[in-house]
C-alpha positions as a Python dict, from the first residue, in 0.01 Angstrom:
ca = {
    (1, 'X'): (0, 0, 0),
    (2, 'X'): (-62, 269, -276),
    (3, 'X'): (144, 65, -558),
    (4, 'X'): (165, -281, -660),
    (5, 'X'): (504, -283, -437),
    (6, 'X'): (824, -540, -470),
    (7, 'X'): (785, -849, -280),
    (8, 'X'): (999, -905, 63),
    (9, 'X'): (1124, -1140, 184),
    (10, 'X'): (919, -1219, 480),
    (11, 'X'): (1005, -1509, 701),
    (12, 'X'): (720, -1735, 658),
    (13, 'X'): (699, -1909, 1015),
    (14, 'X'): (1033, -2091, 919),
    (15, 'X'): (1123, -2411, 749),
    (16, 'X'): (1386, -2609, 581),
    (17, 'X'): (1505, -2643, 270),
    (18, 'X'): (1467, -2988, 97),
    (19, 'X'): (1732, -3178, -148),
    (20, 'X'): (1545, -3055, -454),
    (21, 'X'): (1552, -2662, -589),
    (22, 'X'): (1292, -2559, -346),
    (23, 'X'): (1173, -2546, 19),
    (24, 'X'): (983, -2829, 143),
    (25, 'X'): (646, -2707, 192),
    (26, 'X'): (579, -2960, 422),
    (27, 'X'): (825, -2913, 686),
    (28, 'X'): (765, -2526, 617),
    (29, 'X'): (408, -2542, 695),
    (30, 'X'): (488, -2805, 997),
    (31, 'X'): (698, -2553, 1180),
    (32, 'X'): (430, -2283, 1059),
    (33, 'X'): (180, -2469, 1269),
    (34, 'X'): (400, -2488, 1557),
    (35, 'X'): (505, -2109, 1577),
    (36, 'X'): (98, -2012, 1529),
    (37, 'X'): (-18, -2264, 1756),
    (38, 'X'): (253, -2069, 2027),
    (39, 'X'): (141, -1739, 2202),
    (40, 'X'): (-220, -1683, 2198),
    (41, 'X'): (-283, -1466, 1824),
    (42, 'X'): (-628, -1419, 1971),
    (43, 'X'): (-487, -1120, 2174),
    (44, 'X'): (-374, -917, 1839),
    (45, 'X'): (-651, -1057, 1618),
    (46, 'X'): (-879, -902, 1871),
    (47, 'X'): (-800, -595, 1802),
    (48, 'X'): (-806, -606, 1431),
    (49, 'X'): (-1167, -667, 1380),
    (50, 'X'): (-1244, -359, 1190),
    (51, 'X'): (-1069, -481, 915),
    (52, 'X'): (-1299, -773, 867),
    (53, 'X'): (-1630, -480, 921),
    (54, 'X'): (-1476, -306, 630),
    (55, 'X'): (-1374, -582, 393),
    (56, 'X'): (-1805, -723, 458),
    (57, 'X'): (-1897, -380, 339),
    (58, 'X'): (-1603, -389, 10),
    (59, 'X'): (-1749, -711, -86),
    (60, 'X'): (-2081, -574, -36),
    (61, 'X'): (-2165, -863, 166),
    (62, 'X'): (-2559, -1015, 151),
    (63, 'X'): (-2753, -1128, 446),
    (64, 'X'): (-2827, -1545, 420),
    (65, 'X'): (-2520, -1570, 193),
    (66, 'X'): (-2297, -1887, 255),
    (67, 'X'): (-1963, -1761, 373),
    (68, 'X'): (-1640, -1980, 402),
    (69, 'X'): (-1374, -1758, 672),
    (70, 'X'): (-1035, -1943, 552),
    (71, 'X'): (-712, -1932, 824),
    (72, 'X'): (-990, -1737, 1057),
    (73, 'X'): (-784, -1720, 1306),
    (74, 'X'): (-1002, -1615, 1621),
    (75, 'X'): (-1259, -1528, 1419),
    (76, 'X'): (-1261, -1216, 1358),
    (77, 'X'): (-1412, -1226, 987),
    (78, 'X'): (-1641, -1419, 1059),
    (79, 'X'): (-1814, -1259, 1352),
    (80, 'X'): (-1806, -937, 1089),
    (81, 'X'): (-2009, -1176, 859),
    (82, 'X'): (-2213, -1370, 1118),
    (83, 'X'): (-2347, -999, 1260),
    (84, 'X'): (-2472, -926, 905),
    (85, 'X'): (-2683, -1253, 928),
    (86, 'X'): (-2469, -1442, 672),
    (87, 'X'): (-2413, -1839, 739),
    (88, 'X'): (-2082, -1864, 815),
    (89, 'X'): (-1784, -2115, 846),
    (90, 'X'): (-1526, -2047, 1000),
    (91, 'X'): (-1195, -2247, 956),
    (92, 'X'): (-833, -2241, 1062),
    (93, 'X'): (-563, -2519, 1104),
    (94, 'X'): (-472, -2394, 1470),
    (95, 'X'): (-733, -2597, 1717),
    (96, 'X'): (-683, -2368, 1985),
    (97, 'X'): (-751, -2040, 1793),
    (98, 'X'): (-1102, -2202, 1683),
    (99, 'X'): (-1191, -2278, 2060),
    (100, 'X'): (-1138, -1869, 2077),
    (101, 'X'): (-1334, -1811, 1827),
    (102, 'X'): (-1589, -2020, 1931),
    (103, 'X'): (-1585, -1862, 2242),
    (104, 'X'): (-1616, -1505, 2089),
    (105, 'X'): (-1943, -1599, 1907),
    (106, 'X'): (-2091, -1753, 2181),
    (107, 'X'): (-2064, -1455, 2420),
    (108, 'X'): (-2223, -1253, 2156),
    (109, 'X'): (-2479, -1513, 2090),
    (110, 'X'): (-2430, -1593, 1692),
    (111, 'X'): (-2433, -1928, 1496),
    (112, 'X'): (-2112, -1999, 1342),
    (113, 'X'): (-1949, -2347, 1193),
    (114, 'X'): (-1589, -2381, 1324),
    (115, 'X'): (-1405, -2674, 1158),
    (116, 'X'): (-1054, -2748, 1133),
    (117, 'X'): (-909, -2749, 812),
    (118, 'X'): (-586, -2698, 586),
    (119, 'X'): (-629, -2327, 386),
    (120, 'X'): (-425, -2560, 109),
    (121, 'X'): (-670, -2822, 136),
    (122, 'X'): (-1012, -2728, 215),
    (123, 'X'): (-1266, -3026, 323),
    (124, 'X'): (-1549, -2869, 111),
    (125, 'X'): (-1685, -2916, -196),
    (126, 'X'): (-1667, -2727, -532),
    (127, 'X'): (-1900, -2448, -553),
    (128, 'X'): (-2004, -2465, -230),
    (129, 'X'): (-1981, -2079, -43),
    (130, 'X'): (-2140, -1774, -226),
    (131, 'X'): (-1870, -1552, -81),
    (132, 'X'): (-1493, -1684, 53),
    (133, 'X'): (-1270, -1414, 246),
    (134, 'X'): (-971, -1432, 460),
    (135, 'X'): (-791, -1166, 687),
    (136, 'X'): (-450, -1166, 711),
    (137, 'X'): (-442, -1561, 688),
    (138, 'X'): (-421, -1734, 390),
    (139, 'X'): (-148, -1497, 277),
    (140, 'X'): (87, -1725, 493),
    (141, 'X'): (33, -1998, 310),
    (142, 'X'): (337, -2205, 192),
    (143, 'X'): (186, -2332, -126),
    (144, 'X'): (75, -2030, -252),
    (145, 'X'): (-122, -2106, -613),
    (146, 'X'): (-233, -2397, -466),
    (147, 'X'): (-403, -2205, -179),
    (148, 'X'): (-542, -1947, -404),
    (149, 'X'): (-636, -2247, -659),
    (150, 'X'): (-888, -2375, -322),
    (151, 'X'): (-990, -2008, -316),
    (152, 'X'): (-1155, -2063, -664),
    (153, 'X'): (-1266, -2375, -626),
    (154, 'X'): (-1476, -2366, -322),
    (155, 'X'): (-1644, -2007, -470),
    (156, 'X'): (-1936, -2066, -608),
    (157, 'X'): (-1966, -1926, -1018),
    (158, 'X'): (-2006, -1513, -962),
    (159, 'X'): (-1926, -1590, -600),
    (160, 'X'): (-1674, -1314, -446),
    (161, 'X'): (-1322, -1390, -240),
    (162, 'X'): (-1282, -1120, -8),
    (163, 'X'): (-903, -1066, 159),
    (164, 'X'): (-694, -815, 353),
    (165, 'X'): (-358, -885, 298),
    (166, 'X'): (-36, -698, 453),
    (167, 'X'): (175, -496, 212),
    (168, 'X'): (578, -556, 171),
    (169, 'X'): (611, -165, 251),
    (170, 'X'): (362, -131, 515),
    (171, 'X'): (423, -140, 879),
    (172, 'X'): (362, -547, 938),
    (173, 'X'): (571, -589, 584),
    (174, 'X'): (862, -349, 766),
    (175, 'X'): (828, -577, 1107),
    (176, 'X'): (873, -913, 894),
    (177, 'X'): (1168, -784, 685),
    (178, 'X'): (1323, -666, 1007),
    (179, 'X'): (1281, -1034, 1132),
    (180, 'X'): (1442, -1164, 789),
    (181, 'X'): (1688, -1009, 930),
    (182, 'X'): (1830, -1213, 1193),
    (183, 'X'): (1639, -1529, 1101),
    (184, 'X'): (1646, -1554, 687),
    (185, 'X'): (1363, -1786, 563),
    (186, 'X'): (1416, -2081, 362),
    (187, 'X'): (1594, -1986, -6),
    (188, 'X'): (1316, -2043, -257),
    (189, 'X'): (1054, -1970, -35),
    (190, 'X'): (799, -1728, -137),
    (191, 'X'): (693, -1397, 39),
    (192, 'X'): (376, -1344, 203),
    (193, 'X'): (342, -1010, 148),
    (194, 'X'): (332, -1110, -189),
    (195, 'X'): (-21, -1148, -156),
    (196, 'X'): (-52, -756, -69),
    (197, 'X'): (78, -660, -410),
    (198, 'X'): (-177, -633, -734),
    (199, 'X'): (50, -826, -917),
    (200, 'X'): (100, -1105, -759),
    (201, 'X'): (-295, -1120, -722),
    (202, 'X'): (-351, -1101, -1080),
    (203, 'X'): (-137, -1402, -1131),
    (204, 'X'): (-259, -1593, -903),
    (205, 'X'): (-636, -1509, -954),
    (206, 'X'): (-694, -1324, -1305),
    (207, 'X'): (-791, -1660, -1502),
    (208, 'X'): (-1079, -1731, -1271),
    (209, 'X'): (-1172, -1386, -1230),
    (210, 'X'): (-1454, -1173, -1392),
    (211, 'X'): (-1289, -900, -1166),
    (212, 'X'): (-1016, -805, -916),
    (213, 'X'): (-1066, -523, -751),
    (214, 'X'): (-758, -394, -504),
    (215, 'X'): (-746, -116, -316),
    (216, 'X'): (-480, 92, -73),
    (217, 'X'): (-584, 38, 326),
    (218, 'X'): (-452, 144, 621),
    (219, 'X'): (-540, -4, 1038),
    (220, 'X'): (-380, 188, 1279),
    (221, 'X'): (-212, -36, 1548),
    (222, 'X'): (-291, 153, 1894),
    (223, 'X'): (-62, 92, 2175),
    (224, 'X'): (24, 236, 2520),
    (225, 'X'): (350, 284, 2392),
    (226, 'X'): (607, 126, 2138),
    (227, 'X'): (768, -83, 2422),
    (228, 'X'): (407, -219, 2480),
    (229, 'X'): (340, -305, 2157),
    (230, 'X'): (657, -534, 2149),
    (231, 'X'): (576, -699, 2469),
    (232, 'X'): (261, -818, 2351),
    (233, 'X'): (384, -937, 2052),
    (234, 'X'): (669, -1096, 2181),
    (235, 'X'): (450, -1270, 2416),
    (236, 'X'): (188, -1368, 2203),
    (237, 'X'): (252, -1311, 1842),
    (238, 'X'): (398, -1644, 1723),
    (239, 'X'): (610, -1508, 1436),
    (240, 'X'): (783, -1277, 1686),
    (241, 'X'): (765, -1500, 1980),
    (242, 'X'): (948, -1743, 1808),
    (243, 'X'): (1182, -1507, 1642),
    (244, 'X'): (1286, -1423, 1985),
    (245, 'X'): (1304, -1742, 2126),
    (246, 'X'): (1570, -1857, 1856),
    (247, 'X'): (1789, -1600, 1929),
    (248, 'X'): (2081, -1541, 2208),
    (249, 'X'): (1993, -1289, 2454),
    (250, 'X'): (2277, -996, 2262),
    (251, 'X'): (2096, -1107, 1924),
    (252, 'X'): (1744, -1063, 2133),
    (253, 'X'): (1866, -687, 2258),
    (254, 'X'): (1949, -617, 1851),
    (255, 'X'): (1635, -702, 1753),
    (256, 'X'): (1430, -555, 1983),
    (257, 'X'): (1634, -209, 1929),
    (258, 'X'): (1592, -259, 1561),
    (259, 'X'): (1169, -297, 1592),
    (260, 'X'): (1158, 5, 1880),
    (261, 'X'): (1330, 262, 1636),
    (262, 'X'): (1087, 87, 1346),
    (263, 'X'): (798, 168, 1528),
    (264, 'X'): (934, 531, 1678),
    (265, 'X'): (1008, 606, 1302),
    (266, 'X'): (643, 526, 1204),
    (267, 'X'): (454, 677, 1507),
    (268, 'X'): (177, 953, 1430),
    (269, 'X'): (63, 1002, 1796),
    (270, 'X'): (280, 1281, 1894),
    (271, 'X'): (250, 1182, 2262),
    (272, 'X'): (442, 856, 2448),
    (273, 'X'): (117, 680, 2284),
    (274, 'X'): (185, 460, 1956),
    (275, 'X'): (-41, 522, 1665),
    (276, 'X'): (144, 349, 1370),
    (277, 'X'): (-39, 308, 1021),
    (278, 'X'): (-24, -32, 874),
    (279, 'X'): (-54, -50, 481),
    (280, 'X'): (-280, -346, 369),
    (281, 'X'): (-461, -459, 11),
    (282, 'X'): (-776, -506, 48),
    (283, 'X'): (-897, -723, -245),
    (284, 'X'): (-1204, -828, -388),
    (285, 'X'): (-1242, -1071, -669),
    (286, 'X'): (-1558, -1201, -859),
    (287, 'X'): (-1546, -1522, -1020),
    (288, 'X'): (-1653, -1606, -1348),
}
């Protein structure tokens, strides 16, 4: 994630094209739903969570400050913000991912606010969070300005929006493109890793902005071995899961062939272990 890299085409949860020049967002984001609402992404967010630690200490985060968590997933963010003694809310338009969540903070015993809500349509009002972040969420987003646009508007005046976003080169921007491969998103249909370039977060934030700050990131995925790390995320991964599912069992074998030598290629651990780096942005940006 070192440069501002070329957008790839990533398939974003599927969807279908509508009569008019674009996809339809709607349908898009309906089947979106669907394939993250399959699995159980509480078993890979899980083990994420020092991403959201280190994106509370880039923002620079302030005990008592009102913090919005947008497509939280299970959480993760928002326990990092909720230990620091922040008030937090923590949204996501999966139902069964809050109930995770929810769990998660009450085995460790903190106050958070779980709602449901749209990351294109947030339920809040202007101004309303001193600080609004999202790990690896929002980024799938069909609508992309108009989700960044809700960014903005919920942020409170010299409010920050904190967000880790995977990179098109990166490791999770190499699994997605692999995916493309055999099941080709919508035409018209922008990238998510878009949101892990510097460009496209200029365009989408810089007339708001007093600030953007970007920098290079990498989490190391840690696995038993390359063969487990596919058979969780086959099993519980909803992009994958579905990606599988869609596919005739030859098809199935290509794929899986096609992620094992992805991940072999990438592997630092030098043992039958799987240590693969992950390239992500990690992006701050002060309002005006």
């Amino acid at each position: 994630m070192a440069s501002p890299a070329t957008a790839t085409t990533i398939p974003t949860r599927s969807g279908t094209e509508s009569a008019n020049s674009g996809p339809d967002l709607v349908a898009l984001k309906t089947k979106q739903q669907a394939a993250w609402s399959s699995g159980d992404y509480a078993i890979v967010g899980s083990t994420l969570q020092i991403v959201g630690e280190q994106l509370c200490e880039a923002i620079d985060l302030k005990s008592g400050s009102r913090v919005l968590d947008v497509a939280a997933g299970n959480g993760m963010m928002s326990l990092a913000a909720a230990r620091r003694w922040c008030d937090v809310t923590s949204t996501d338009y999966v139902p069964a991912l809050l109930d995770r969540g929810r769990a998660r903070a009450n085995a460790e015993g903190m106050t958070i606010a779980f709602e449901e809500a749209d990351a294109e349509n947030l339920p809040f009002d202007d101004n309303s969070f001193d600080t609004v972040v999202s790990t690896f969420g929002v980024m799938f987003t069909p609508n992309q300005e108009r989700a960044a646009a809700e960014l903005m508007r919920v942020c409170k005046p010299k409010g920050q929006i904190g967000l880790a976003n995977w990179t098109p080169d990166g490791f999770i921007g190499q699994v997605f493109k692999t995916l493309g491969k055999y099941l080709p998103p919508p035409a018209g249909a922008r990238s998510p890793a878009m949101w892990g370039t510097r460009m496209r977060m200029t365009e989408m934030f810089d007339a708001g902005a007093r600030q953007i700050k970007a920098e290079s990131r990498l989490f190391n995925f840690r696995y038993r071995s390359p063969a487990h790390f596919l058979d969780v995320f086959r099993t519980y991964y909803g992009p994958v899961l579905k990606a599988f599912a869609a596919l005739e069992p030859a098809r199935q074998d290509e794929l899986y062939n096609d992620l094992h030598a992805l991940i072999v290629r990438m592997n630092r651990s030098g043992d039958a272990t799987m240590v693969v780096p992950s390239e992500y942005l990690e992006v701050v940006i002060t309002k005006r």
